[in-house]
C-alpha distance (Angstrom), angle and dihedral (degrees) to the residues before:
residue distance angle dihedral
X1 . . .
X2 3.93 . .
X3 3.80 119.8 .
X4 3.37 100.8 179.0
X5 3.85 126.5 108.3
X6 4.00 127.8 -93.2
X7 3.23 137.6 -176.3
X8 3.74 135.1 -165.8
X9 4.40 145.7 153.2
X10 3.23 106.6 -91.3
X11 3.87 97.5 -171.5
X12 3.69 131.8 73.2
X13 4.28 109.8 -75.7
X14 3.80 87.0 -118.9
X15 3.54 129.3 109.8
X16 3.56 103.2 -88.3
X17 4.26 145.0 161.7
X18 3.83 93.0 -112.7
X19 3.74 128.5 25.5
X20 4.34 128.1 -174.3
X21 3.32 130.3 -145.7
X22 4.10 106.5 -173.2
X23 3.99 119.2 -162.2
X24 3.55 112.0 -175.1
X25 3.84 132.9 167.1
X26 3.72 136.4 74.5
X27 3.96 93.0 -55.8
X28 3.77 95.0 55.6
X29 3.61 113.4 117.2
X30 3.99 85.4 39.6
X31 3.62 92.4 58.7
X32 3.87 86.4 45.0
X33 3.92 94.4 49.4
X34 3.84 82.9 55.6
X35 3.73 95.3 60.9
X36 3.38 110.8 23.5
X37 4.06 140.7 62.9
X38 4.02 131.3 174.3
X39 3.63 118.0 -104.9
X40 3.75 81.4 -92.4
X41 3.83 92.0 71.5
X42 4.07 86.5 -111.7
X43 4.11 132.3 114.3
X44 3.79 112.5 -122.0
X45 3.70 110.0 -97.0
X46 3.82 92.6 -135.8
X47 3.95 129.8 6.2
X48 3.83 105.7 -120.2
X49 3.98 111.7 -148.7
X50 4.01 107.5 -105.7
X51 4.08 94.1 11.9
X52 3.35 124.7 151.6
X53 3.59 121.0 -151.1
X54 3.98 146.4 -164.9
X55 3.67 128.7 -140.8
X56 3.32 142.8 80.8
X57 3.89 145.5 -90.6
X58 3.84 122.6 -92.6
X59 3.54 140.7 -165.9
X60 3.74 112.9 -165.1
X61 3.65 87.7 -29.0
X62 4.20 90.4 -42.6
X63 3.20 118.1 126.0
X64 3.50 116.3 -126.3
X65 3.96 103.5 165.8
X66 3.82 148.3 -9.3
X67 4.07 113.6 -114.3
X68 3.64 151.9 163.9
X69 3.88 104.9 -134.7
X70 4.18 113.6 -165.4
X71 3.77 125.2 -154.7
X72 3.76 130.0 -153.1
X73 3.89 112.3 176.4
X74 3.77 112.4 -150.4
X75 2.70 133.0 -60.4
X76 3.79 97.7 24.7
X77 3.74 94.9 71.2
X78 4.01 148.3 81.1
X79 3.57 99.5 -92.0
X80 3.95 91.9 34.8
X81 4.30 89.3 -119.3
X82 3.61 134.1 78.1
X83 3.66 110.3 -47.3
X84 4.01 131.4 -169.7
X85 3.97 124.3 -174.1
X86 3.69 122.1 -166.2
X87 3.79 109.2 -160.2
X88 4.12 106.3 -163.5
X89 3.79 140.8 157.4
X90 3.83 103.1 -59.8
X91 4.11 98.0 -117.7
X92 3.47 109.4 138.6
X93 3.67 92.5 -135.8
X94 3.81 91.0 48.9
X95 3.72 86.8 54.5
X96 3.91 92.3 51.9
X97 3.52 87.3 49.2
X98 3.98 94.0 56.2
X99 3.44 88.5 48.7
X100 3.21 100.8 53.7
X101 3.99 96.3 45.1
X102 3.82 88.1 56.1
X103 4.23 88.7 51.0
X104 3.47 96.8 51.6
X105 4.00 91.4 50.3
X106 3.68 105.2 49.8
X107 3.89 115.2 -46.3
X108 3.49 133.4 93.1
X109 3.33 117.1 -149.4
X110 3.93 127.5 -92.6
X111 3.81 121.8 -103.2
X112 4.14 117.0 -140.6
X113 4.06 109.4 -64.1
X114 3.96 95.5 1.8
X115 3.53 97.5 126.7
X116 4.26 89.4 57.1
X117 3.80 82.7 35.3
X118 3.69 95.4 61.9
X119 4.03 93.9 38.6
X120 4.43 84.1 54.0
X121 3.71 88.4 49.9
X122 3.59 93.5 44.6
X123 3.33 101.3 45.6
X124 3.60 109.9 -104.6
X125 3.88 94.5 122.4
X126 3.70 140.1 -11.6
X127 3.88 118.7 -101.9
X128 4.13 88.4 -101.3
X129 3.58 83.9 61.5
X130 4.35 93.6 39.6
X131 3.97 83.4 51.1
X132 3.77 87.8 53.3
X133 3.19 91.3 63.0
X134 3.53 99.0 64.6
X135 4.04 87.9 46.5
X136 4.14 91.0 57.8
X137 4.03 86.1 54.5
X138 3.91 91.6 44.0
X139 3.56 91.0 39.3
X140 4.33 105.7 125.5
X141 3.36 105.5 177.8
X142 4.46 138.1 14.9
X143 3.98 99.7 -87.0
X144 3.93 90.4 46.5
X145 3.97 91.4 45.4
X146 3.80 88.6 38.8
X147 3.72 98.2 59.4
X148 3.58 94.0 37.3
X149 3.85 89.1 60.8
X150 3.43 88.7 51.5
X151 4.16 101.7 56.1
X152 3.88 82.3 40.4
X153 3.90 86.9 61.7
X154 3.82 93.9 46.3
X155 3.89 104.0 -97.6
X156 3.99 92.2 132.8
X157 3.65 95.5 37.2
X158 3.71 90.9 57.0
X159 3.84 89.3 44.6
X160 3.92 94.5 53.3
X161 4.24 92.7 37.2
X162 4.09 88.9 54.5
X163 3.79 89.8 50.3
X164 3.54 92.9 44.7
X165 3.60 87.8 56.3
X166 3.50 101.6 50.8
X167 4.00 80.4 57.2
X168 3.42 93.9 44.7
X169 3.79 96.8 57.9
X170 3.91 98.9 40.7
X171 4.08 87.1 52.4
X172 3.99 87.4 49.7
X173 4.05 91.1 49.4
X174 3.54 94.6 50.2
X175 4.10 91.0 38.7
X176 4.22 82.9 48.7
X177 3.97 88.2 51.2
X178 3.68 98.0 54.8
X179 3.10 85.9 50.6
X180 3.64 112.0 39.3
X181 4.00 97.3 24.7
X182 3.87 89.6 163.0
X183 4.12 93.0 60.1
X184 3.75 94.0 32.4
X185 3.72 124.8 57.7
X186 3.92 122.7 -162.4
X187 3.75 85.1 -170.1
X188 4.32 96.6 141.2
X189 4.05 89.8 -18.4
X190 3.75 85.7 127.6
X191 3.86 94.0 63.6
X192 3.82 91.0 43.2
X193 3.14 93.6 57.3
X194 3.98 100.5 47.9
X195 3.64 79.0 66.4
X196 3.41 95.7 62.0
X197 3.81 94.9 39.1
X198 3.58 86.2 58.9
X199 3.68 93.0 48.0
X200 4.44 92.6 47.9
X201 3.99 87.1 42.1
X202 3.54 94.8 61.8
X203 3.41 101.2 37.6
X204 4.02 87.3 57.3
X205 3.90 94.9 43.2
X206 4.01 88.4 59.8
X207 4.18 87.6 53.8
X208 3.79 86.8 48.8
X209 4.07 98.7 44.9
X210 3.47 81.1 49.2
X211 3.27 99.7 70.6
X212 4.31 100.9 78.2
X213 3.56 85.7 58.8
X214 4.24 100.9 50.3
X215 3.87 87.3 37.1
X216 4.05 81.7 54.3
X217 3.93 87.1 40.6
X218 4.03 91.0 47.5
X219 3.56 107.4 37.9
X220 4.42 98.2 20.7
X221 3.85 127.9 -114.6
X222 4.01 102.6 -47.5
X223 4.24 87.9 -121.6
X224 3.41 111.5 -163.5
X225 4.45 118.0 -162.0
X226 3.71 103.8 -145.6
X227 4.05 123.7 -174.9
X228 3.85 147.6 106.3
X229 3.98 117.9 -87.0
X230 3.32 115.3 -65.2
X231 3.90 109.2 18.0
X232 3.81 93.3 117.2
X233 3.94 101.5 -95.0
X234 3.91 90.8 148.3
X235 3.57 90.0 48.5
X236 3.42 92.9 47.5
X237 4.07 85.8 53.3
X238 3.79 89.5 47.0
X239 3.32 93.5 57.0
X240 3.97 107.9 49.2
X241 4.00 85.6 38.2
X242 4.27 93.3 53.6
X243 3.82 91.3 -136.8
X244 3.41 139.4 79.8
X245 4.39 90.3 -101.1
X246 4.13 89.4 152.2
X247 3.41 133.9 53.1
X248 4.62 114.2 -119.7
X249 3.65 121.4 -150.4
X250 3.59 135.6 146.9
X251 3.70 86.8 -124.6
X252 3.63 126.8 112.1
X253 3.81 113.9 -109.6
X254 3.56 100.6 4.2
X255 4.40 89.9 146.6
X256 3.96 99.8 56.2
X257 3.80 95.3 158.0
X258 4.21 125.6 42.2
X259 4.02 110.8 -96.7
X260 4.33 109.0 -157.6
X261 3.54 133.7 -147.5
X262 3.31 142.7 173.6
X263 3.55 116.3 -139.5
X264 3.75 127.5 169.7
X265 3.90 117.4 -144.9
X266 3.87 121.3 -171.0
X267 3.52 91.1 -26.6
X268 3.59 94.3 -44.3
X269 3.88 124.9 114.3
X270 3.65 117.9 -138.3
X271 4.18 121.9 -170.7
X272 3.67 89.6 -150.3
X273 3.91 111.2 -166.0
X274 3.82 120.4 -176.3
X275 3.73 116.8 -152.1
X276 3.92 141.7 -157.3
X277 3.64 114.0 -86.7
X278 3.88 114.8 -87.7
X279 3.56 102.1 -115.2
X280 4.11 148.6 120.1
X281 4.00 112.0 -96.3
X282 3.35 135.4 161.3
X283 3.71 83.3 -145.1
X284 3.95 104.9 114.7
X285 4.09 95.6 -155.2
X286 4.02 80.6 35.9
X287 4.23 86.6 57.4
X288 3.88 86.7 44.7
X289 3.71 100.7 50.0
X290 4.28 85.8 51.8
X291 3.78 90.0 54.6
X292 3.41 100.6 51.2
X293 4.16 91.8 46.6
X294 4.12 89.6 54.3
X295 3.78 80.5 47.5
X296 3.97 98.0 48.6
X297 3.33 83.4 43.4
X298 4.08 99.0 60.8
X299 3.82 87.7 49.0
X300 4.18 85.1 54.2
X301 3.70 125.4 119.9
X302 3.71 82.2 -177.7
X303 3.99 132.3 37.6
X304 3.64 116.0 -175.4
X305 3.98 109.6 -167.4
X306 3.59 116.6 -160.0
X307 3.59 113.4 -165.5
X308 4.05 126.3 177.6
X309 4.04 109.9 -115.2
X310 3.68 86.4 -162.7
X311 3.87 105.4 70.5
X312 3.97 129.2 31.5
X313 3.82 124.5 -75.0
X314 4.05 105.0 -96.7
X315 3.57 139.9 -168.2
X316 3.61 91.2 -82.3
X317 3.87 91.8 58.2
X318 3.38 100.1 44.8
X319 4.03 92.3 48.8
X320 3.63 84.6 51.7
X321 4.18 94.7 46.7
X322 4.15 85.0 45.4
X323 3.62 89.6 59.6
X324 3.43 98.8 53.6
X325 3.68 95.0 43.7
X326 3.72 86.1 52.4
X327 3.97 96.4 43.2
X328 3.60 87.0 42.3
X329 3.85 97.7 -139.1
X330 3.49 138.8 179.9
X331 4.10 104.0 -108.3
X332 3.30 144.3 161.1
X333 4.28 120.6 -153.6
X334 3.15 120.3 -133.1
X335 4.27 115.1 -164.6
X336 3.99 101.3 -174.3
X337 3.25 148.0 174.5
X338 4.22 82.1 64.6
X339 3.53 85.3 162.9
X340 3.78 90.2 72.7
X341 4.17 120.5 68.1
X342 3.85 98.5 -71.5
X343 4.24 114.6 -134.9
X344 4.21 89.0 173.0
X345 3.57 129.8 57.6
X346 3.30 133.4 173.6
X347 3.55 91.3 -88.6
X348 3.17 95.1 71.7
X349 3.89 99.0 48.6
X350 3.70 84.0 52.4
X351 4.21 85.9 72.8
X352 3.72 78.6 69.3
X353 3.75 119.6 38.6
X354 4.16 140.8 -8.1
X355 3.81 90.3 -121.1
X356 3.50 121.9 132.8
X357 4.13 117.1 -99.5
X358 3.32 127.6 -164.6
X359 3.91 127.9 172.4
X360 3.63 121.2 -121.9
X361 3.87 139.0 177.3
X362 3.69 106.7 -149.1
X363 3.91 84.2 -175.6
X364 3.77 91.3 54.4
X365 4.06 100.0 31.7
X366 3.46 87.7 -123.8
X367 4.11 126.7 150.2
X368 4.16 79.4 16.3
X369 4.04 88.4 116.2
X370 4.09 91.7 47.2
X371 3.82 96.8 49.3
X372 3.84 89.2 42.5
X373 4.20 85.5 55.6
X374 4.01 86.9 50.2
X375 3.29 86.0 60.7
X376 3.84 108.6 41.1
X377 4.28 79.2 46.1
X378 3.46 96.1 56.7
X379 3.81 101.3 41.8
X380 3.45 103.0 32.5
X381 3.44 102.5 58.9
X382 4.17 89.3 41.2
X383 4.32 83.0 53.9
X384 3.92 99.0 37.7
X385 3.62 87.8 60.1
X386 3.62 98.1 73.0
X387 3.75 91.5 39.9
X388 3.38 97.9 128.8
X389 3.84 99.7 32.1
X390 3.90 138.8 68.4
X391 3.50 127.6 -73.4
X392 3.64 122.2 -161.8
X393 4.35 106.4 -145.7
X394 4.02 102.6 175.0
X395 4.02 125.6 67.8
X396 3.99 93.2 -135.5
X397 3.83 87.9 63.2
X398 3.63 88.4 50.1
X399 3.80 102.7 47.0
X400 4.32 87.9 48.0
X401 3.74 77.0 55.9
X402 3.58 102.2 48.0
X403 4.82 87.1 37.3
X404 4.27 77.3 55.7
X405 3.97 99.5 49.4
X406 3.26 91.4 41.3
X407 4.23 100.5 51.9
X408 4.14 75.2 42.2
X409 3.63 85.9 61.6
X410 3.51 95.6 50.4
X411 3.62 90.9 58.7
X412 3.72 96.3 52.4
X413 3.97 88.8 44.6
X414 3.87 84.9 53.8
X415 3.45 98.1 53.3
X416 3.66 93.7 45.8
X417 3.73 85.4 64.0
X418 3.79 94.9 43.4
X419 3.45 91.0 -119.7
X420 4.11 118.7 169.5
X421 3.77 111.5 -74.6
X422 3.43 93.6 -124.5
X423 3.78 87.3 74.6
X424 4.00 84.0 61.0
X425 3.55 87.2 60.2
X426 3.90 102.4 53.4
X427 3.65 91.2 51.4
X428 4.11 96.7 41.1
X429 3.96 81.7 51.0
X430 4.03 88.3 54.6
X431 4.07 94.5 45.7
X432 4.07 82.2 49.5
X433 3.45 91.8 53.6
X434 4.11 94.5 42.6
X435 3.73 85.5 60.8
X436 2.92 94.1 42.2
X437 3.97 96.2 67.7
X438 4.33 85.1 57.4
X439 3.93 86.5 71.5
X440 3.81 103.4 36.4
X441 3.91 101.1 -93.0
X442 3.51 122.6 141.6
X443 4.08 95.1 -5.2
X444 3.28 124.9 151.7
X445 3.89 127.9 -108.4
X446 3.69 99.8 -119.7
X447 4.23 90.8 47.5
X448 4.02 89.7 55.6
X449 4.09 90.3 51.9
X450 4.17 84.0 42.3
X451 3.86 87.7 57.7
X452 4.03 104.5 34.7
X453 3.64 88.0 39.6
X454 3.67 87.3 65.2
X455 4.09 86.0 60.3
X456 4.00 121.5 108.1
X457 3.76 109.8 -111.0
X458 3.49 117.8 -85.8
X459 3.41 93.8 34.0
């Protein structure tokens, strides 16, 4: 574990009221004594844990700045060590300047996530709760920030720890029968503890299923724009993103390559990708740009098909309606340009799938507001759901899951075959362990630099 001292901005590089520069390690209040003195031109004769105090920052005895620096002495602080925060004017070159003061007397400065780092390997939370962290920052709309709040205050952590200790004591009973047969009896243990199998199993399977829903509450509903040339996908884009994100012609193929956004409607986050027209071209970056949309468009929680009401359904739109009917995927149709003479109706898409339809002019904004309640419908209600429970958001959480059930399911296979119940105990041991990964137990060096190196800096 590293001792020595870092130092790192721990606000947003953007002009700003109030920027923080945070020191922390053993070296601390040293580094601090270098930089800063009390209004009375002194240095604080001791630094008092959870002190605020007034002054102003110095170089050499020049003043660069006037701050309020706070001091938690360890272990009563974030990172669980000696921690300083400079609170100045929010310049971006004042900032720098801090910084760089506090480097050149005594810190080094912090790598990506080192400041969570040190308060996981201190202590101060488990790595659920370090990787919750990252989710409150990311966090785009209320569910997303609201369940990230709630693994950074403990809620999974206590989840996986109380399952782990239902584990725990079941492997110790049968461990403590082996050994002690004449104290412990196994007489009908195996049928108790199917029961209690069943009762662990489930409760994990509901933290894995969750997953599709706090990936869509994390990252947004991967929304996938789906059409021939021409049928106003980019406007469609434009439109739910407020900004001109996609260029509009009349010209065939002007989108060749996917343009994202993230757009957040009614409290619902959408990762909208728009997509090259779905066409035949002897265009090779044309062919390549049609590809990757029917590929995007596998991966899709969401495929928005935009069709134009205004001209017969071709080729093109039936291949595309085939391959939703085939990939059975959730859609929503789209007939615009309604403010044209319409030749197709939904009656006529109806020959080809039970999707909804709805007619939109992207020219006139018109049918905007409905599809924007399809969506708010659909995802809501799926999100709201779990509104009070625990979301996993990350794919490692979910594959320890998926290692524990399965090991869990080894055990309940063994004692369907009345096998010795010191089998139960290997695999109960492994499911321990699984979980165990979740909260930062038994993991590996190079997966805890994976995760915090993932962190914005001076964090």
């Amino acid at each position: 574990m590293n001792t020595d001292t870092i130092a790192a901005i721990a606000t947003g590089m953007t002009p700003s009221g109030i920027g923080i520069i945070r020191v922390s390690g053993e070296d601390a209040f040293k580094v601090a004594s270098s930089v800063f003195l009390k209004k009375n031109g002194k240095i604080p004769e001791a630094y008092e844990n959870r002190k605020a105090y007034f002054g102003y920052v110095h170089d050499n005895g020049t003043v660069l700045d006037e701050v309020i620096l706070l001091t938690f002495v360890a272990p009563s602080s974030f990172t669980g060590e000696n921690t300083a925060e400079i609170q100045c004017h929010g310049g971006i070159l004042m900032m720098q300047k801090i910084l760089e003061l506090c480097l050149n007397n005594g810190a080094r400065a912090a790598m990506p996530g080192e400041f969570t780092k040190r308060a996981f390997l201190n202590g101060k939370m488990d790595l659920s709760e370090s990787e919750a962290v990252m989710d409150v920052i990311a966090s785009k709309n209320d569910l997303a920030l609201k369940n990230s709040v709630k693994q950074l205050r403990g809620s999974l952590y206590e989840k996986i720890t109380d399952i782990r200790e239902k584990i725990l004591y079941e492997t110790a009973f049968i461990e403590s029968a082996l050994d002690d047969p004449e104290h412990f009896d196994l007489e009908g243990y195996p049928d108790k503890l199917s029961v209690k199998l069943l009762s662990i199993l489930h409760d994990l399977e509901k933290l894995s299923d969750s997953f599709d829903d706090g990936r869509i509450l994390s990252e947004g509903v991967r929304t996938v724009i789906l059409g021939k040339p021409n049928v106003g996908k980019s406007s469609l884009l434009n439109i739910l993103a407020g900004s001109e994100r996609a260029i509009v012609t009349e010209i065939a193929g002007t989108t060749r390559d996917t343009i994202e956004e993230k757009i957040n409607i009614g409290g619902v986050l959408l990762h909208v990708i728009d997509t090259a027209g779905i066409r035949e071209s002897d265009d090779i970056v044309e062919q390549i740009g049609v590809r990757k949309a029917m590929e995007m468009a596998e991966d899709a929680d969401l495929v928005i098909m935009v069709v134009d009401s205004s001209t017969p359904l071709t080729p093109e739109d039936e291949e595309i309606l085939g391959f939703i009917r085939t990939h059975e995927k959730k859609c929503v149709i789209l007939l615009n340009k309604s403010d044209l003479e319409s030749v197709i109706g939904p009656e006529e898409i109806a020959c080809y799938t039970n999707n909804p339809v709805i007619m939109i002019s992207a020219k006139d904004e018109t049918g905007i507001d409905e599809l924007k309640e399809f969506i708010v419908r659909e995802y809501s209600k799926g999100l709201l759901k779990y509104n009070d429970e625990i979301f996993i958001t990350n794919i490692r959480q979910k594959e320890a899951l998926n290692s524990a059930i399965a090991s869990l399911l080894c055990v309940a296979k063994s004692i369907t075959e009345k096998m010795p119940e010191d089998f139960y105990s290997i695999d109960l041991t492994a499911a321990y362990e699984s979980l165990g990964l979740i909260i930062g137990e038994q993991v590996d060096d190079d997966v805890i630099e994976e995760i915090f190196g993932k962190f914005c800096m001076g964090k």
